[in-house]
C-alpha positions in Angstrom: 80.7 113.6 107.8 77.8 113.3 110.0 77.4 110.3 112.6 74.3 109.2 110.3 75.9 109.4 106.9 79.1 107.6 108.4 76.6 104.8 109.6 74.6 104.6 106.2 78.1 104.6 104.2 79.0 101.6 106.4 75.6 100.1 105.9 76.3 99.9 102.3 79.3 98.6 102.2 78.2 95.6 104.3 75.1 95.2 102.2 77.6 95.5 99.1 79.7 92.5 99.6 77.3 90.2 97.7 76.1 90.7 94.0 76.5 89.3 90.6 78.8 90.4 87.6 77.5 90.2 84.4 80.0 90.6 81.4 79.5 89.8 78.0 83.0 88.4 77.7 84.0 87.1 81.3 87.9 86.3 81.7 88.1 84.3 84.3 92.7 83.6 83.6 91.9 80.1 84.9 90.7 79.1 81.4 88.6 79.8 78.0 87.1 83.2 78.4 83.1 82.7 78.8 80.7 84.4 76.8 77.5 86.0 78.7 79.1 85.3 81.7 78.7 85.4 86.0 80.4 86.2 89.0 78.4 85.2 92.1 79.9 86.8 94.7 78.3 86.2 98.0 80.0 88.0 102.0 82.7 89.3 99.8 83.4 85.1 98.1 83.0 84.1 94.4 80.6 81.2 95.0 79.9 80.7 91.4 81.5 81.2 87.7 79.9 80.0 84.7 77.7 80.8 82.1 74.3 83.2 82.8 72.3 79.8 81.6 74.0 77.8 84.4 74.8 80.2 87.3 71.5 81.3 89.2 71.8 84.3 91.1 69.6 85.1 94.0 66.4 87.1 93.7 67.0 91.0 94.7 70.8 90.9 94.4 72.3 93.6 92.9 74.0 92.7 89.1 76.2 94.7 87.6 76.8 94.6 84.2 79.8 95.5 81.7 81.1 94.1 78.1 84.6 92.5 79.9 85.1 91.9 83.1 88.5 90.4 84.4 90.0 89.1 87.6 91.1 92.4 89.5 94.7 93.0 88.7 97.8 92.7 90.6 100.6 95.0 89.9 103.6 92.8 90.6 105.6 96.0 92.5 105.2 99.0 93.2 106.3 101.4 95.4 102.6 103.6 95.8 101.4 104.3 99.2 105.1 105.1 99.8 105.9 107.1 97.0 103.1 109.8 97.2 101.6 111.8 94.2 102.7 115.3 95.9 106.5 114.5 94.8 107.2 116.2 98.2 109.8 115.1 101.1 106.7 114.6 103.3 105.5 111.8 100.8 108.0 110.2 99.6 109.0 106.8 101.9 110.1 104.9 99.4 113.7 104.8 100.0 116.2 105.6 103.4 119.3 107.3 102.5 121.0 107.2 105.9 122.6 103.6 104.8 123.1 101.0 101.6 121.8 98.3 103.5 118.6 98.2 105.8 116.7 95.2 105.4 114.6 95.8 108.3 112.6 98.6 107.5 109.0 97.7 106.8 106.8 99.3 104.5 103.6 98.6 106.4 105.3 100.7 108.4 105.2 103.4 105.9 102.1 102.8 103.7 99.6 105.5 103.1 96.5 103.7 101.9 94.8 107.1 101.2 97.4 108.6 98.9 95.5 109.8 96.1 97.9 107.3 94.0 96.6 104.0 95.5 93.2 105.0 94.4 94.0 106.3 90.8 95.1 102.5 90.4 92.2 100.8 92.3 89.9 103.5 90.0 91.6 101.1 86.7 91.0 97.9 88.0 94.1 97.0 90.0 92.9 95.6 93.1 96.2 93.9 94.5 99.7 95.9 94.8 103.0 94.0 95.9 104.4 97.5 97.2 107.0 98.9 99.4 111.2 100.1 99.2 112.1 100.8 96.0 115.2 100.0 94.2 118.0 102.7 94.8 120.0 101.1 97.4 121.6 97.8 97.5 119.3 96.6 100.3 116.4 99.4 101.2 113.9 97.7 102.7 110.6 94.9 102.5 107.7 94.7 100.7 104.5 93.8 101.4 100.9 92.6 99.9 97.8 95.1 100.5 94.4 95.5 98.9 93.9 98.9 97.2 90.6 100.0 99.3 92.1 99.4 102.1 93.1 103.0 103.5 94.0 101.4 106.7 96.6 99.8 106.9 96.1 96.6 108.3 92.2 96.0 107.5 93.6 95.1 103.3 96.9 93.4 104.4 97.3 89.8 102.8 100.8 89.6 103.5 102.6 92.3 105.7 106.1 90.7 104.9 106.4 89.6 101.4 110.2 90.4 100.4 113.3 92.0 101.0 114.3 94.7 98.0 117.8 94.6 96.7 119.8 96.3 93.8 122.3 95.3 91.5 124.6 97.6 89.4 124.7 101.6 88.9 121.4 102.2 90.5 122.8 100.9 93.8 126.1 102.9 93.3 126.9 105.9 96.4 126.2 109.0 95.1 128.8 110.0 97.6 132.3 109.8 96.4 134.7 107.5 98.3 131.3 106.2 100.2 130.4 102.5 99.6 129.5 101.0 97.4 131.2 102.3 94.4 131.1 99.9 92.2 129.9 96.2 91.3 132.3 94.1 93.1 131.9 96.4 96.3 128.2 95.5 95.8 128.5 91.9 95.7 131.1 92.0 98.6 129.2 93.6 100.7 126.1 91.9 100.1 128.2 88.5 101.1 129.4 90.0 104.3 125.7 90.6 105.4 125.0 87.3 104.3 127.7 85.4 106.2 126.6 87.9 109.2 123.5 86.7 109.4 124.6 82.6 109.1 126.5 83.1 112.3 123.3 85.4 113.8 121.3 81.8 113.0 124.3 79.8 114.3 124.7 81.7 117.8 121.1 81.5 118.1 120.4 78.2 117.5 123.5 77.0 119.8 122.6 79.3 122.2 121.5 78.2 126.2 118.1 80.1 126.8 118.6 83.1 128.4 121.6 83.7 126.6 120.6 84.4 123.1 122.7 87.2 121.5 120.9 90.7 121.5 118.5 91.2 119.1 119.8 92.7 115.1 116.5 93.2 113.2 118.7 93.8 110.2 120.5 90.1 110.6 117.0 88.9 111.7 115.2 89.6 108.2 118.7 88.4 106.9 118.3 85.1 108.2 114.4 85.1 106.8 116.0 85.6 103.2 118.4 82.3 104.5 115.7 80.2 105.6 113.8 81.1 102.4 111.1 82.5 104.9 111.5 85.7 102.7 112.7 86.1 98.5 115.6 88.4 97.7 113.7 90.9 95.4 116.9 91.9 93.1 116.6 94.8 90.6 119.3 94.7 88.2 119.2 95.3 84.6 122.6 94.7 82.6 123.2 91.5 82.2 126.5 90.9 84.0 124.4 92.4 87.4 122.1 89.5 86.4 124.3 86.7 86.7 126.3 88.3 89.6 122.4 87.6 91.0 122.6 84.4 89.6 126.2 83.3 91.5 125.0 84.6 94.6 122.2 83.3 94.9 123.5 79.9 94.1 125.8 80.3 97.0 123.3 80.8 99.9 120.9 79.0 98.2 118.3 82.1 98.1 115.0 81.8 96.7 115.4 85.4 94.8 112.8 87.2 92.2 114.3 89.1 89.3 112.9 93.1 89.4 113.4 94.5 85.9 115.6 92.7 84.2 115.9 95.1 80.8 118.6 93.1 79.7 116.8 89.7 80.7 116.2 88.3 76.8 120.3 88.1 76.8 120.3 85.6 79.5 117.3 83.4 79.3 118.7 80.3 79.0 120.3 81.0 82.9 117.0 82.5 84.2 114.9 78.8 83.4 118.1 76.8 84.5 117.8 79.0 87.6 114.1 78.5 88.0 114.3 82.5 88.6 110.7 84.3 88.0 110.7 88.0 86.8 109.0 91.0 87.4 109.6 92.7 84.5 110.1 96.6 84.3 107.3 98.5 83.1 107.3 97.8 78.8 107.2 101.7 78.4 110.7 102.7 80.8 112.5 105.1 79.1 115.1 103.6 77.8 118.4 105.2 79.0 121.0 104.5 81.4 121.1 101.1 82.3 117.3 100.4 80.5 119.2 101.8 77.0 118.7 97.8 75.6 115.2 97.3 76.9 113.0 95.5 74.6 109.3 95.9 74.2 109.3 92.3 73.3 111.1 91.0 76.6 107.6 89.9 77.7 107.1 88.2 74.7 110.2 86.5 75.0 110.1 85.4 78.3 106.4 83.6 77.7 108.4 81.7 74.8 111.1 80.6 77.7 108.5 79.4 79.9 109.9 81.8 82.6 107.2 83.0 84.4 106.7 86.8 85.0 104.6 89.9 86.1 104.3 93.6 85.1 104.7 96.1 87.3 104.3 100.0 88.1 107.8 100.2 89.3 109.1 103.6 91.1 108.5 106.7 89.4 110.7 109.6 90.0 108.6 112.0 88.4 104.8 112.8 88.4 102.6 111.4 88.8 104.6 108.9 90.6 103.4 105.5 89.2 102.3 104.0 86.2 99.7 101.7 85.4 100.2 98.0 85.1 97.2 97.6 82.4 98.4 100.2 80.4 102.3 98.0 80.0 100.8 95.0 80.1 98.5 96.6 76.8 101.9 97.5 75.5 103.4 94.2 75.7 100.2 92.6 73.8 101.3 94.4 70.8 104.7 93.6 70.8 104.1 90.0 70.8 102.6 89.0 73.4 99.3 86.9 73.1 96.1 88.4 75.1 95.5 85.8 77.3 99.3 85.5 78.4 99.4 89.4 79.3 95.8 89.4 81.3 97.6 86.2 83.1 100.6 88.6 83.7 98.6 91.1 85.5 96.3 88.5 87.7 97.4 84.7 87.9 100.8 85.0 87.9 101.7 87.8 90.2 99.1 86.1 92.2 101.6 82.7 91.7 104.7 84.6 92.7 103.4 86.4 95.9 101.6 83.3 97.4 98.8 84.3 97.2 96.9 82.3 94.4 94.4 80.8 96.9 92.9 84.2 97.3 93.3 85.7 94.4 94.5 86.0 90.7 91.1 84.1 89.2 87.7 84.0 89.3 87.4 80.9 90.6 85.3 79.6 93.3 86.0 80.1 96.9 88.5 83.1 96.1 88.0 87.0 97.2 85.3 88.7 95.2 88.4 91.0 93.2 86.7 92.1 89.7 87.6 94.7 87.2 84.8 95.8 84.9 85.8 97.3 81.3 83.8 98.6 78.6 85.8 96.9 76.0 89.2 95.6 75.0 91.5 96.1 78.5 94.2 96.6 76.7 93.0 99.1 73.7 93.8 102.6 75.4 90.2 104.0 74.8 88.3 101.6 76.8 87.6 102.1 80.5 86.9 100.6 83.9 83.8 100.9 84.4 83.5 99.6 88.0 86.3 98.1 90.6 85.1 95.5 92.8 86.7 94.1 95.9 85.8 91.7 98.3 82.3 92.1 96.8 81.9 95.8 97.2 81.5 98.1 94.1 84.3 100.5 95.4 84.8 102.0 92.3 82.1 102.7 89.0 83.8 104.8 86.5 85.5 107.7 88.1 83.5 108.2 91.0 83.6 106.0 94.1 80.6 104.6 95.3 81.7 103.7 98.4 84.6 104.5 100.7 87.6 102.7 101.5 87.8 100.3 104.6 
């Protein structure tokens, strides 16, 4: 690209951080859906929601129209921008084999914002993914928060630490025989040795004269983050018995932990809302073998009638294309139970909720990021599209050709 089309690309992309949405039916998941309906969106901020008879938008600002519009969706985790759509070892940093336990690797450290994956997702309206180390190992890595136009890394971060990833049961099992962990109770064990590690990490530091702090462990380091409640224990696990294993251990640090999957989770709902536990449920359309073989497409539906709160997600794929999409499961769980207004909540406000980051985004409410998806229908009937991805104000996305480049 010449110097002069890189400058004019730039140029609109600054000049396209204000305009107006227009939808016929505007869902803004922070209460009734409005008919003939704005977004004011003005340096990349909603300053406005309402009605088209109350909301006056500027003269010469571009509007752009659509039958629904929504707040852009979150996809509550996902391991895109490490798990690349080539299926190849060059793409694929989504899990470290060289240990069971290595809390300290980052995914910022890993992400590739322009992975053809991150915008296949941004092309269908997900604006927001909660991505990083996948499950596989019984701690692989963190998680983190990024906008999906952001193709560098730290111009879309909201949150470059946002959890440590864990897993329970045959999924964190060596593949390796006679190499740990082999089987539940190794799991738990060995997870409680880390723990107690990283207490006596915090203990020696704390008691410590300056200048003679013990050396530096980034693994304990993190460790004492998920103590301190600095950082949740992300814990996929899917049988039931791996769930309440969850349950006891966290109850004995005192861990502020996030259920990842949970097939299994309808069994033991009762001990999820005692616990106060939130859950990003596996994608409604897993294939339902192995440790998924008693996965429900009415979990969602029964986790709404709990009151536990909870998110779809893409999840790891370990076959092409590599992800799915959060709209399409979320479309799944609506007809298996699940009112429309409590899945459209499970793909914006509430991931939003359960990643801290609600003040930003989630909404389409005043004062937060200018994140809207733009449908030419029903989101959640299989033939309708997105007709335009906006983020931060900027149309990066109108059907399936981008407008304007990522950041």
């Amino acid at each position: 690209m010449s110097r002069l089309c890189l400058l004019l690309t730039l140029t609109a992309a600054l000049q396209g951080q204000s305009l107006a949405v227009r939808a016929e039916s505007l869902h803004t998941a922070a209460g009734p859906v409005i008919q003939d309906g704005i977004v004011l969106i003005q340096d990349g901020k909603i300053t406005a929601v309402g009605p088209a008879a109350d909301v006056k938008v500027p003269a010469g600002l571009l509007v752009k129209r659509a039958k629904v519009a929504t707040p852009g969706l979150v996809d509550g985790r996902s391991t895109v921008g490490l798990s690349g759509l080539l299926n190849q070892p060059h793409d694929q940093d989504q899990l470290e084999g060289s240990a069971p336990i290595q809390p300290e690797l980052r995914a910022i450290d890993a992400y590739n914002g322009r992975d053809p994956l991150v915008g296949y997702l941004r092309s269908l309206g997900i604006t927001t993914v909660h991505t990083g180390h996948g499950p596989g190992a019984l701690i692989s890595g963190q998680t983190f928060v990024i906008k999906t136009d952001a193709t560098e890394v730290t111009r879309g971060v909201i949150k470059a630490q946002a959890m440590v990833a864990a897993t329970l049961g045959d999924g964190a099992r060596s593949r390796e025989a006679g190499k740990a962990p082999g089987t539940r109770g190794k799991q738990i064990a060995m997870l409680r040795a880390e723990l107690v590690a990283a207490q006596e990490y915090a203990r020696k530091l704390k008691e410590a004269e300056k200048g003679k702090e013990p050396a530096r462990d980034l693994r304990k380091e993190t460790l004492v983050q998920v103590l301190r409640k600095e950082l949740p224990l992300l814990a996929t696990a899917h049988r039931a018995q791996d769930i309440l294993s969850l349950l006891r251990l966290a109850q004995e640090f005192n861990l502020d932990i996030v259920l990842d999957g949970g097939a299994e989770a309808y069994l033991v709902l009762a001990e999820l809302k005692a616990a106060k536990v939130a859950v990003i449920l596996h994608p409604t359309m897993s294939r339902t073998f192995g440790e998924m073989e008693n996965a429900s497409l009415e979990t969602a539906a029964k986790l709404q009638g709990a009151g536990i709160p909870f998110s779809f997600q893409s999840g790891f794929e370990g076959y092409v294309p590599k992800t799915r999409v959060v709209l399409w499961e979320g479309a799944m769980a609506a007809a298996n139970g699940l009112a429309f207004d409590d899945a459209l909540r499970a793909l914006t406000l509430t991931p939003a909720k359960l990643l801290g980051i609600a003040d930003r985004l989630g909404s389409l409410e005043k004062g937060k990021d200018g994140d809207v998806a733009l449908y030419d229908g029903d989101p959640f009937e299989f033939a309708t599209h997105c007709v335009g991805t906006i983020i931060n104000g900027v149309l990066v996305n109108e059907g399936e050709e981008t407008r304007v480049p990522s950041r």
